[in-house]
Structures are given as structure tokens and as C-alpha cells.
N, C-alpha and C positions, 0 to 999 in steps of 0.2 A: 503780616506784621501786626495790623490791628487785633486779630484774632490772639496772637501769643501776648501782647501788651493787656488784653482782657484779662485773658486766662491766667496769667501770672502775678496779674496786682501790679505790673511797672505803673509806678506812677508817672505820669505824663504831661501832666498839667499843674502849672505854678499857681501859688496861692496868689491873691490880691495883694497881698502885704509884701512878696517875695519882689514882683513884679514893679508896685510901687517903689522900695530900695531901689532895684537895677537902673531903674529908670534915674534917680538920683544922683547915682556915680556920675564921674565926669568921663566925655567920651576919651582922654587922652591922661596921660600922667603930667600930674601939673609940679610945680617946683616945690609947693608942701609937703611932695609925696616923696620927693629926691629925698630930704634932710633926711640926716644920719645912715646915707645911703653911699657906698663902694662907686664912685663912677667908671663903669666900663663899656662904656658906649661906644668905644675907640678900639676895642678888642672885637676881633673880625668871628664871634662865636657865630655857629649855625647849627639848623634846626636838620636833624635828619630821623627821615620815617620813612614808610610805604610810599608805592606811588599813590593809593587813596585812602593816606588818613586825613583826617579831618580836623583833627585837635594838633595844636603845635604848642605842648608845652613844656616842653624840655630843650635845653642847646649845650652844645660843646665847643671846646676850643682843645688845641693840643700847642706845643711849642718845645724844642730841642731843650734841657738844662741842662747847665753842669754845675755840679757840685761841689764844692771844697776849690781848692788853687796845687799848682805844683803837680808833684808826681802822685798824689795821693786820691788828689780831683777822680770825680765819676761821672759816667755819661748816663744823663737820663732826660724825664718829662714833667714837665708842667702842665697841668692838666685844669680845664674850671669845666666845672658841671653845674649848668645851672637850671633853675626849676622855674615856673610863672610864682611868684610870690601871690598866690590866691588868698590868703591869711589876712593881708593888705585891707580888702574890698571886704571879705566874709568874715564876722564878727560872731564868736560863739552870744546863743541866744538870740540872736538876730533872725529877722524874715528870712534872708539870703543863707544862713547856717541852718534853719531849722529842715526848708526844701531839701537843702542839700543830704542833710543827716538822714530824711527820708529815704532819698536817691541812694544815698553809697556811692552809685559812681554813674558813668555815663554808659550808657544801652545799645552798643551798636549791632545792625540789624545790615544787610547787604545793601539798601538802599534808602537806607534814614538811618537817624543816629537818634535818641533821646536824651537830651544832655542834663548832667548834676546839676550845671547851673545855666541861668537864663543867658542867652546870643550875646546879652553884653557885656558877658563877662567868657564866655567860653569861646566865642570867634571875636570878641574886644578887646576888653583890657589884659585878660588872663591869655592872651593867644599870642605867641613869638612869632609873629608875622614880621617877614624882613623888614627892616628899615623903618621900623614901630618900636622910638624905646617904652621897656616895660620893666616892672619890676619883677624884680627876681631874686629866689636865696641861693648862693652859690658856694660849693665845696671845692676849694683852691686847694690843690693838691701837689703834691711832688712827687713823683716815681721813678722810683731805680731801672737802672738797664734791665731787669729783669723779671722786671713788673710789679714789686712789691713797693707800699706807700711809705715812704720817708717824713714826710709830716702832711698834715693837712690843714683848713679853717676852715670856716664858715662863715657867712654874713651876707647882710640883705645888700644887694646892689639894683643901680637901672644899667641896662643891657639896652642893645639893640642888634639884632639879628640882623648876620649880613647876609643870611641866603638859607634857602627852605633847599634843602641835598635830599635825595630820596637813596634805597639802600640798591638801587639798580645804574 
């Protein structure tokens, strides 16, 4: 692993300045962070991946809809997809954007990962760890019995994951 992290140019190691930011954040979402925020705390979304990923930052929720009333009414879904709101924390030009813009993305290797951003934001604040609310931008969707999207939105909510589902 060290050898290909060489070889390659991954960068692996966070600036002073990157590392000062992270450090700054607060370890949890505080109530200045909620405003102008969708509360779905109370929506049972969960995170599902591998059995060994290491980053949890996506969740889903699903639920029956129907549509319209009468005989006309249709059977479908409600669907919210939601992402870690990392935008939140990482401010273009910033220490924390500039690493990251470095990185690209995060490096995983079979037994270590090199992450975009520093622990407290990638296994902290930005990580949909159960029963951790976090921010999140989510795509609330509606879908027809036959899978196609009927309407959609978007907008930044706090989330809290009810449960990490692996795909096994």
C-alpha cells in the first residue's frame, strides 16, 4: 500500500491549515445548523452498503403512495434519498476544500482507506452513522407503479439513520 501511495502521488497527508479547520468543527450538529432545515429525524431512512464499507454516506427510505382519489387513484412510491450534506462543513477556498480538491475522492486500498477529508468529518459529522442526526440534502421523490418519477424536490434536511443494512 505505501509503495502504490508513493508511486502514485496519492496524497495522504493533510495540510496544517486543513487539519486546524476540522479540528474547529463541532463534534455534533448543533441547533444553528438545523435552521432552514427539512426535519426528518422521525423518518426510519437507513444506510445500506457492503459488509466492509467504511464510509456511510448515503441513506434511504421507501414507503407505499397513492396518487390522485377515486377510480382514477394510482399505486406507487415515495422514495427520499438522502446524501451527508458535506457542503455544510467544507467551504469552497477553504483549508478543508482546498485538501479535498487535492484528493478527488477517497483511496481505498483492501486494508486502509485514505480519506478526502480528515476522521472528523468522514467517520464524524459527514458519516450516517445510526442514530447520529446529520445533515443531509435529500431528493423526495414520487414514483409510479412502474418505476418512472412523477415529481421530485430537493432540499437540505437533519436525518437520523435508523440502522446501517448491509446488501447480504
Amino acid at each position: 500500500i505505501e509503495i502504490a501511495v508513493r508511486k502514485y502521488g496519492v496524497p495522504h497527508e493533510f495540510s496544517e491549515a486543513c487539519i486546524a479547520q476540522a479540528r474547529s468543527l463541532p463534534d455534533k450538529v448543533r441547533p444553528q445548523d438545523r435552521k432552514h432545515r427539512v426535519d426528518l429525524t422521525d423518518v426510519p431512512l437507513v444506510t445500506i452498503d457492503g459488509e466492509d464499507a467504511r464510509d456511510f454516506d448515503d441513506a434511504v427510505y421507501c414507503e407505499p403512495f397513492r396518487k390522485g382519489r377515486g377510480k382514477t387513484a394510482t399505486n406507487g412510491w415515495r422514495l427520499l434519498v438522502a446524501i451527508a450534506d458535506v457542503s455544510h462543513y467544507v467551504r469552497p477556498g477553504e483549508p478543508l476544500d482546498a485538501d479535498a480538491y487535492e484528493r478527488a475522492t477517497s483511496v481505498y486500498f483492501p486494508r486502509r482507506v485514505i480519506p478526502m477529508l480528515p476522521e472528523k468529518l468522514s467517520n464524524g459529522l459527514c458519516s450516517l452513522n445510526p442514530e447520529q442526526d446529520r445533515l443531509a440534502m435529500v431528493c423526495d421523490m414520487v414514483i409510479d407503479g412502474e418505476g418512472a418519477i412523477d415529481a421530485y424536490q430537493f432540499y437540505p434536511a437533519v436525518i437520523c439513520s435508523h440502522a446501517r443494512l448491509t446488501y447480504t
